[in-house]
Structure formats: structure tokens, C-alpha cells
GUTIRO-726022 format. One record per residue (C-alpha): x, y, z. Coordinates in Angstrom, 1 decimal, decimal comma, padded with zeros to 4 digits. Layout:
N
<node><px>X</px><py>Y</py><pz>Z</pz></node>
...
***
This chain:
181
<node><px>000,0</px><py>000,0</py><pz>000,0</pz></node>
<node><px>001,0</px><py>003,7</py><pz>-001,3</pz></node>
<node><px>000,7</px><py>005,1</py><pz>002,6</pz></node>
<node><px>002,7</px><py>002,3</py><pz>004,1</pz></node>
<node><px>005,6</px><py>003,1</py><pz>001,4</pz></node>
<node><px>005,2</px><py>006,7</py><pz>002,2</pz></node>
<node><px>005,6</px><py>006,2</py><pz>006,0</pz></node>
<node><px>008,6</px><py>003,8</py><pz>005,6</pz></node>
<node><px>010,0</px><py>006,6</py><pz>003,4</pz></node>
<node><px>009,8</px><py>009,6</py><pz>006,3</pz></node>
<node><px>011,7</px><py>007,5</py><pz>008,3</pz></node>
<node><px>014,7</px><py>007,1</py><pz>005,8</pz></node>
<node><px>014,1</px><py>004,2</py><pz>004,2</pz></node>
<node><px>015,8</px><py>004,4</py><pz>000,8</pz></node>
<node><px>013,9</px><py>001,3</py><pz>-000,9</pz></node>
<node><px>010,8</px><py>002,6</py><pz>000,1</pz></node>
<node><px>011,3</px><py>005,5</py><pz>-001,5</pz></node>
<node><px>012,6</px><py>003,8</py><pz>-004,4</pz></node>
<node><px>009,6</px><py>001,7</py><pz>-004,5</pz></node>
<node><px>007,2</px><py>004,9</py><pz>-004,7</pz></node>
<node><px>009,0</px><py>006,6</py><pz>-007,3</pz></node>
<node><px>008,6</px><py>004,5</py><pz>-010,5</pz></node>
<node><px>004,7</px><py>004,7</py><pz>-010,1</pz></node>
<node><px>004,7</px><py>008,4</py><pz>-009,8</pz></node>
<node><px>007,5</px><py>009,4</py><pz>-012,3</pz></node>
<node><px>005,4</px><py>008,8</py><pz>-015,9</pz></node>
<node><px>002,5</px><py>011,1</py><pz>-014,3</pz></node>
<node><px>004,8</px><py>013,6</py><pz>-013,1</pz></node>
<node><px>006,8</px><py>014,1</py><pz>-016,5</pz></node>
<node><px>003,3</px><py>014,3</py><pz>-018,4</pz></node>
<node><px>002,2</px><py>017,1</py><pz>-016,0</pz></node>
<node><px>005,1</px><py>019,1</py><pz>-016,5</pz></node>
<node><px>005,3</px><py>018,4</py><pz>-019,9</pz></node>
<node><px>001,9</px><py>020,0</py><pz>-020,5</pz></node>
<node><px>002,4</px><py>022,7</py><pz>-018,4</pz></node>
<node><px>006,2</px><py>023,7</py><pz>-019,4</pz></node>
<node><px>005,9</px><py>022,6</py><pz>-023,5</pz></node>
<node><px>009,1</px><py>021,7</py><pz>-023,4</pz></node>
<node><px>010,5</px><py>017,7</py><pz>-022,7</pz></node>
<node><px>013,8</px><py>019,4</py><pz>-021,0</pz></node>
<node><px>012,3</px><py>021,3</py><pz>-018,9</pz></node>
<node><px>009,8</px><py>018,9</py><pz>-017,7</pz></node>
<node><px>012,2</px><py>016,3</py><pz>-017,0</pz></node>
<node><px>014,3</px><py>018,9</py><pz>-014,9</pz></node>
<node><px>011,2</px><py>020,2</py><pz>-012,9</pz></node>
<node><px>010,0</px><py>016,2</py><pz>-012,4</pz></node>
<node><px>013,2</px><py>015,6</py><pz>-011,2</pz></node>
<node><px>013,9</px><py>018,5</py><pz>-009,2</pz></node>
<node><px>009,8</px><py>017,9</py><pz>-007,4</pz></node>
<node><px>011,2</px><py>014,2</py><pz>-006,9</pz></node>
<node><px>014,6</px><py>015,2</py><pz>-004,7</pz></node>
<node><px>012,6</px><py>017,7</py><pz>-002,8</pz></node>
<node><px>010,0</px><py>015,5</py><pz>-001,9</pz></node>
<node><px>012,3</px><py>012,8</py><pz>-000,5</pz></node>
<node><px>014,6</px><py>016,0</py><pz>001,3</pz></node>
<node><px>010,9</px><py>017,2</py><pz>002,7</pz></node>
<node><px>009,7</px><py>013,7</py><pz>002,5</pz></node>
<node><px>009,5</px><py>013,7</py><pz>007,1</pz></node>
<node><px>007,8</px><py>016,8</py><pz>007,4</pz></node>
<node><px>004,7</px><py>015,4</py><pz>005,1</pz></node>
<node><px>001,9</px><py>015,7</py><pz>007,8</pz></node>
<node><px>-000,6</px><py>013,2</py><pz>005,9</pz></node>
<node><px>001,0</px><py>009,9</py><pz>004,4</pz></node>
<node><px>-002,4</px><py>009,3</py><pz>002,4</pz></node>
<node><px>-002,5</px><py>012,7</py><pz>000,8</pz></node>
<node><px>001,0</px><py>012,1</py><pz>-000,9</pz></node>
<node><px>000,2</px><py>012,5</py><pz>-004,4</pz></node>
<node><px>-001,3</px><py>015,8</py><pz>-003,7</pz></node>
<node><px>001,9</px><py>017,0</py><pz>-001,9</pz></node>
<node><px>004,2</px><py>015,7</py><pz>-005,0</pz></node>
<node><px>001,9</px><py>017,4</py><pz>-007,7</pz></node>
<node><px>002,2</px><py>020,9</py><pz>-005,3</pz></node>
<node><px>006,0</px><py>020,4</py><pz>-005,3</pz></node>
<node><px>005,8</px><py>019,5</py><pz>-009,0</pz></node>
<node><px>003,8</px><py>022,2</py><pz>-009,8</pz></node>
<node><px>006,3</px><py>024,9</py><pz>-007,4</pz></node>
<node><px>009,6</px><py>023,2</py><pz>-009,5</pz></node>
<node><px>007,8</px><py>023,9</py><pz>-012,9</pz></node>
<node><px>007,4</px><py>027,9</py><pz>-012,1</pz></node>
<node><px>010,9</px><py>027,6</py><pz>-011,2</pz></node>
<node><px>012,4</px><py>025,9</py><pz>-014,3</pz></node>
<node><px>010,2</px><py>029,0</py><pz>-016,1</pz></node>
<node><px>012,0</px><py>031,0</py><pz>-013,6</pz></node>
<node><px>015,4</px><py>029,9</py><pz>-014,0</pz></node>
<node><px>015,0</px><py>029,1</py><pz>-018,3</pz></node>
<node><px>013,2</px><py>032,4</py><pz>-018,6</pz></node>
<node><px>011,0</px><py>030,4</py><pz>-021,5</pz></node>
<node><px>007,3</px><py>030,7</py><pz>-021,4</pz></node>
<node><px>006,7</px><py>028,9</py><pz>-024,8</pz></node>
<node><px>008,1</px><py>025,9</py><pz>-026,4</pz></node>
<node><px>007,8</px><py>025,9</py><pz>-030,3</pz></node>
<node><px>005,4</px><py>023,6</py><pz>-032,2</pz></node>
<node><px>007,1</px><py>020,7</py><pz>-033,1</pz></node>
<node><px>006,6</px><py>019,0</py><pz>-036,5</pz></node>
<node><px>005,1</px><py>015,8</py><pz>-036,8</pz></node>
<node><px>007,6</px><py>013,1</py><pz>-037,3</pz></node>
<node><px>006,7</px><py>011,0</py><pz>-040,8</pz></node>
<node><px>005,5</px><py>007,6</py><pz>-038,1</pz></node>
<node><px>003,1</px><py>010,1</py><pz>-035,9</pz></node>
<node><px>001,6</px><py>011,2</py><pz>-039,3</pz></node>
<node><px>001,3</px><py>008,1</py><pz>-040,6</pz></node>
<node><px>-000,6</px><py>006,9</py><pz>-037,8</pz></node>
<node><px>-002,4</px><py>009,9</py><pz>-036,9</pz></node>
<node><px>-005,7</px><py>010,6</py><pz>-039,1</pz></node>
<node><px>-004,9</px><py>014,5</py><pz>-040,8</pz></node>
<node><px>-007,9</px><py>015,4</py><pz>-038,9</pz></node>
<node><px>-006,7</px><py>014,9</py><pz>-035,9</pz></node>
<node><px>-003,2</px><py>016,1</py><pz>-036,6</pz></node>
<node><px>-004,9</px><py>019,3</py><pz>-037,7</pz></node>
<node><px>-007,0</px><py>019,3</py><pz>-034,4</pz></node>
<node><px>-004,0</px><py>018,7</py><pz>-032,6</pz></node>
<node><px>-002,0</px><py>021,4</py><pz>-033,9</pz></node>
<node><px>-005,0</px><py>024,5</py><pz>-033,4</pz></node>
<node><px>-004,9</px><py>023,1</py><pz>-029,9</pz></node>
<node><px>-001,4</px><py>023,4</py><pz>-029,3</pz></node>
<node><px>-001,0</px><py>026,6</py><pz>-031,3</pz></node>
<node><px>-003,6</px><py>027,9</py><pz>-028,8</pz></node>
<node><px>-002,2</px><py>026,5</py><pz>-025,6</pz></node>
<node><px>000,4</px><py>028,0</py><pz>-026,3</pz></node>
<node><px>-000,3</px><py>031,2</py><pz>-025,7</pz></node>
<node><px>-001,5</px><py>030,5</py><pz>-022,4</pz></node>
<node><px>000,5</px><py>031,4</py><pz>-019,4</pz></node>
<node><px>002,4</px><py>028,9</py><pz>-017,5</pz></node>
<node><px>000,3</px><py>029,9</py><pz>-014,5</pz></node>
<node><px>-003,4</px><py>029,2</py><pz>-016,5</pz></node>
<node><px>-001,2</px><py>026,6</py><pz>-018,5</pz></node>
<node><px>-000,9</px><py>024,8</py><pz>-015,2</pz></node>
<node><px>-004,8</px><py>025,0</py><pz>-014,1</pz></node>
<node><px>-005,8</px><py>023,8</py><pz>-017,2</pz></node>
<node><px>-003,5</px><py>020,8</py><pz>-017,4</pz></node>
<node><px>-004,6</px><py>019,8</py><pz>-013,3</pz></node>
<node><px>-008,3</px><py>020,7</py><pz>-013,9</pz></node>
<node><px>-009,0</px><py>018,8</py><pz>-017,2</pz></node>
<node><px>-005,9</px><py>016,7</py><pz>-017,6</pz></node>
<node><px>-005,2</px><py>014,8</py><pz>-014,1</pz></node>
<node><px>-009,0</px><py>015,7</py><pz>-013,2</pz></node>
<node><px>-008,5</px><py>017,8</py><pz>-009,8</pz></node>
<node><px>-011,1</px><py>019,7</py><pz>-008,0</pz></node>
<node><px>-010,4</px><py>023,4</py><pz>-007,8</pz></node>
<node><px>-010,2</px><py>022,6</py><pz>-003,6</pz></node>
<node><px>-007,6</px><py>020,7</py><pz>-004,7</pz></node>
<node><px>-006,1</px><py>022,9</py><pz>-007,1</pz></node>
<node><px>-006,1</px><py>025,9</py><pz>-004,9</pz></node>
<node><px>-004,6</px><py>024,4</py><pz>-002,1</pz></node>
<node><px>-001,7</px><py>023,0</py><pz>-004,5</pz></node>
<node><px>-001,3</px><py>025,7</py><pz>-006,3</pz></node>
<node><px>-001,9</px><py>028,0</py><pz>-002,6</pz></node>
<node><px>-004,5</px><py>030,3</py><pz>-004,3</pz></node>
<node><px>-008,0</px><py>030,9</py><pz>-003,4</pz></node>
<node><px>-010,8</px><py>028,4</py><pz>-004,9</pz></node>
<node><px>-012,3</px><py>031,6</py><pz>-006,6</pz></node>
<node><px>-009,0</px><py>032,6</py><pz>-008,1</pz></node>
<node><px>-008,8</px><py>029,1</py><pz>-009,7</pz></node>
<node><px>-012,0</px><py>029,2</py><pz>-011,2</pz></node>
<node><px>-011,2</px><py>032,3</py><pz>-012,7</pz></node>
<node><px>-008,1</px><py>031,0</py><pz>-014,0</pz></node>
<node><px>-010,0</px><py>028,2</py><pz>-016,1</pz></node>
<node><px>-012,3</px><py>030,5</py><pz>-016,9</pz></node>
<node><px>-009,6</px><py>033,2</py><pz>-018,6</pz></node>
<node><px>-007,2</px><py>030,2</py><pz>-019,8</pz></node>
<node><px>-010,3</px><py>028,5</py><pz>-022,1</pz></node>
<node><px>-011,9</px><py>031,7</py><pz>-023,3</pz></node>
<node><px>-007,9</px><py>032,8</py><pz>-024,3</pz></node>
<node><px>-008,0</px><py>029,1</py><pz>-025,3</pz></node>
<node><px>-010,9</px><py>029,6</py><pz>-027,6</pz></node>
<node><px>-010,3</px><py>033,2</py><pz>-029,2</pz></node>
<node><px>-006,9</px><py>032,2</py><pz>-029,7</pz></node>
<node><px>-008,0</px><py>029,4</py><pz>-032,0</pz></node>
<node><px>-010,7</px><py>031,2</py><pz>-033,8</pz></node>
<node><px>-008,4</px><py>034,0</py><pz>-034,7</pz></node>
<node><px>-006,1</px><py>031,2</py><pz>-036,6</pz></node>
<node><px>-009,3</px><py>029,9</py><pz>-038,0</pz></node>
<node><px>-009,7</px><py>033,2</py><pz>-039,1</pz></node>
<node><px>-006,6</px><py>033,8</py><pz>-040,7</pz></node>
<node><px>-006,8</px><py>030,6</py><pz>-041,9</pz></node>
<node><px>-009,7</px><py>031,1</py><pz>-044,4</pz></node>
<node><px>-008,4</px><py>035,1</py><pz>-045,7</pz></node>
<node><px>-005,3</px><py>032,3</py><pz>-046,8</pz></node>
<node><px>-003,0</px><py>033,3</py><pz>-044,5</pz></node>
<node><px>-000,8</px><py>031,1</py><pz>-042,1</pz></node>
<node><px>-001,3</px><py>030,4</py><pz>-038,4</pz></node>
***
């Protein structure tokens, strides 16, 4: 069990820790890859979040409520790698010939107004978006990781899919007069 792990792991047990890691580790790099746009970056916040949590890994209050913790001290390392990069938005990246091939256009297509769009967003609605619709997080729980108030949250969402949304339509836009996004 996840708590038990956790508890060995406050009291300096190594393999415990170990033992927690490799469960966490593929979630972790997806959520900072969505929020930073960058593979680099996300691997250095998910790594930085990971040696943090097993420095402050005895001062965790609530063995159960672990996950939360680690996505809070995921979400903390990711403003600092923006901090420390200085890079708020990660260039599209072509499709690869294989990821076209099995991709349907349409979706490729899809994809790419979708990124083009997010990626306008700022890291901090970048970051709401990605726990609110991506990992699925209340916005109690997304206020209290990201230490702002529920309302402030909400708003967030609110800002990051209306951006989200013009954003797109104004490529659409351009799109049709024959110009390029």
C-alpha cells in the first residue's frame, strides 16, 4: 500500500522510496510536460519535485494525501524551471513522418490548433488547465496545491479556455483570408 511506502520513506528508508518513485515518475513528467511545452524542462522540474519530496519527504503531515503533496512540489519546480530558463513557450514541433502516418490528418490538424492555442497560455493558467482537465482535480484541490483561493482558480479556467478559444478562432480566421497560423 502507497501510505505504508510513504511512511517507511519519512523514516529514511531508501527502498521505500525507491519503491514509490517508478509509479509516480510517468504522471509527473506528463504534467510538467503539459504545463512547461518543453521535454527538457519537464524532466528537470520532475526531477527537481522528486529530490525535494524525498529532502521534505518527514515533514509530510498526511501519508495518504502524498500525491497531492508531490503534484504541489511538482507544480512549485515547474514555475521555477520557467524562472530559471526564462521560456514561457516551447515551439510547435513538426510531426515526425510515423506520428503522421498513424495519426488521421484530422486529428493532426486538431491537434495542432490546440497546441497553437495553448500555447499562448501562461504557465500559471497553462498549469490550471492541465490539473483541472488533464489529471482531473477539484479546484479545492487545485487551490490548495497551487496556494491560491478556490475563486482565483475558477477564474483562472475560466480566462485560460476563453484565451484558449479566441486564440483558435483568430487562426481559424486567418486561416480562411489564406494566411498562415
Amino acid at each position: 500500500m502507497q501510505s505504508d511506502l510513504v511512511r517507511r520513506a519519512q523514516r529514511g528508508d531508501e527502498e521505500a522510496f525507491a519503491a514509490l518513485v517508478p509509479g509516480v515518475t510517468d504522471r509527473l513528467l506528463g504534467i510538467a510536460y503539459r504545463i512547461l511545452r518543453d521535454p527538457d524542462a519537464a524532466e528537470d522540474a520532475t526531477q527537481q519535485a522528486l529530490l525535494i519530496a524525498w529532502r521534505k519527504l518527514p515533514s509530510l503531515r498526511e501519508p495518504d494525501r502524498f500525491d497531492a503533496w508531490l503534484y504541489r512540489l511538482l507544480v512549485n519546480a515547474c514555475y521555477a524551471e520557467v524562472a530559471r530558463r526564462r521560456v514561457q513557450v516551447m515551439p510547435l514541433r513538426l510531426l515526425t513522418a510515423d506520428a503522421a502516418v498513424i495519426d488521421s490528418t484530422r486529428q493532426s490538424v486538431e491537434r495542432d490548433r490546440l497546441e497553437r492555442g495553448f500555447s499562448r497560455l501562461s504557465v500559471a493558467h497553462r498549469t490550471i488547465v492541465v490539473l483541472r482537465l488533464h489529471v482531473g482535480l477539484s479546484f479545492e484541490e487545485i487551490a490548495e496545491m497551487v496556494d491560491i483561493p478556490i475563486g482565483t482558480a475558477r477564474s483562472r479556467l475560466h480566462y485560460a479556455l476563453r484565451t484558449l478559444r479566441t486564440a483558435i478562432e483568430a487562426d481559424d480566421a486567418l486561416s480562411a483570408k489564406g494566411g498562415t497560423a
